[in-house]
C-alpha positions as CSV (number, residue, x, y, z in Angstrom):
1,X,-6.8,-11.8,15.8
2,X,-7.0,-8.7,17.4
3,X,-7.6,-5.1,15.8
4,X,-4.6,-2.8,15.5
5,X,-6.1,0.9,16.4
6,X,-2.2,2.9,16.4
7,X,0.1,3.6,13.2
8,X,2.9,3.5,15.5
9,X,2.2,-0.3,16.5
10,X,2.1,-1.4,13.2
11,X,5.5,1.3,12.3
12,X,7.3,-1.3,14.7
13,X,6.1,-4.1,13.2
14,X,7.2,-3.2,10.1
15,X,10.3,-0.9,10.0
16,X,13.1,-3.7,9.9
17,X,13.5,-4.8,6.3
18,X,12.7,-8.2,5.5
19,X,15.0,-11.0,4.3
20,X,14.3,-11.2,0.6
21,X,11.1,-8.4,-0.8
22,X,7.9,-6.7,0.8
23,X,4.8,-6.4,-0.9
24,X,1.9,-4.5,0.0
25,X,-1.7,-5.1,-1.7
26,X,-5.8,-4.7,-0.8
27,X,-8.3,-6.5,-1.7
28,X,-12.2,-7.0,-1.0
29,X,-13.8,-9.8,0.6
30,X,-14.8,-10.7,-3.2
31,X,-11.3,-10.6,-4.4
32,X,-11.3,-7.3,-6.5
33,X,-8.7,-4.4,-6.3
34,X,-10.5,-1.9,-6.9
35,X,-14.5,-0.4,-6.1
36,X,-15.4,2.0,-9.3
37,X,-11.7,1.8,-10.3
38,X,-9.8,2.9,-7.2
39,X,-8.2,1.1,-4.3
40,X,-8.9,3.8,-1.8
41,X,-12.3,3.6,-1.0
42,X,-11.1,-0.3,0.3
43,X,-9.4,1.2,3.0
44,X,-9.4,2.9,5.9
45,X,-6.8,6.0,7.6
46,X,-4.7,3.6,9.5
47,X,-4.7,1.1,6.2
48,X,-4.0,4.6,4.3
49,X,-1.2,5.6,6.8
50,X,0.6,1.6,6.7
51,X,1.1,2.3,2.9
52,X,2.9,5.7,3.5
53,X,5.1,4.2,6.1
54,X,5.9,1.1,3.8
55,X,6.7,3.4,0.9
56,X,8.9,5.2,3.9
57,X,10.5,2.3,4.4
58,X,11.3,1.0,0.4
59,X,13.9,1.0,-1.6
60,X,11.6,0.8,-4.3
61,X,8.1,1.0,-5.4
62,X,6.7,-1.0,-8.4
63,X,3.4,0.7,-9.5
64,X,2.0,-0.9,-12.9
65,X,1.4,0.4,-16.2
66,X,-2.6,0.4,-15.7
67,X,-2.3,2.6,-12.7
68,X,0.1,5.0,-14.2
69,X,-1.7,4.9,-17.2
70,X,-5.1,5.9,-15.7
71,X,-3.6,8.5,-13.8
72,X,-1.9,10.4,-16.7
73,X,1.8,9.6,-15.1
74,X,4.5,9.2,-17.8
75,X,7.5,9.8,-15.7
76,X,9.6,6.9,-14.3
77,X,11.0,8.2,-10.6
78,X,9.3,10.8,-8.5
């Protein structure tokens, strides 16, 4: 496996919509979701700039109670 070091590589990898849904998570090599109870510090810039392009790319974005919860969001479409 080689190591992507370019947004725009992984753009075209990504910017034709699948057949059926696209979902997008992190995770350590331990299994959690989170370190101190946010994802970001489990990623890098390019993982940060993949997850603006595939919210770019979607039709939708599911984000779950818990997360809007935590940060104080009450509204259902931004």
């Amino acid at each position: 496996m080689s190591e992507v070091d370019d947004i725009a590589e992984l753009r075209r990898f990504y910017c034709d919509p699948p057949d059926g849904v696209r979902a997008n998570m992190i995770f350590s090599l331990d299994g959690a979701a989170s370190l101190h109870g946010r994802a970001g510090p489990l990623s890098g810039p390019l993982d940060q700039q993949l997850f603006l392009a595939l919210r770019g790319y979607a039709d939708v974005v599911l984000v779950g109670a818990g997360t809007c919860a935590l940060r104080g969001r009450t509204d259902a479409a931004r």
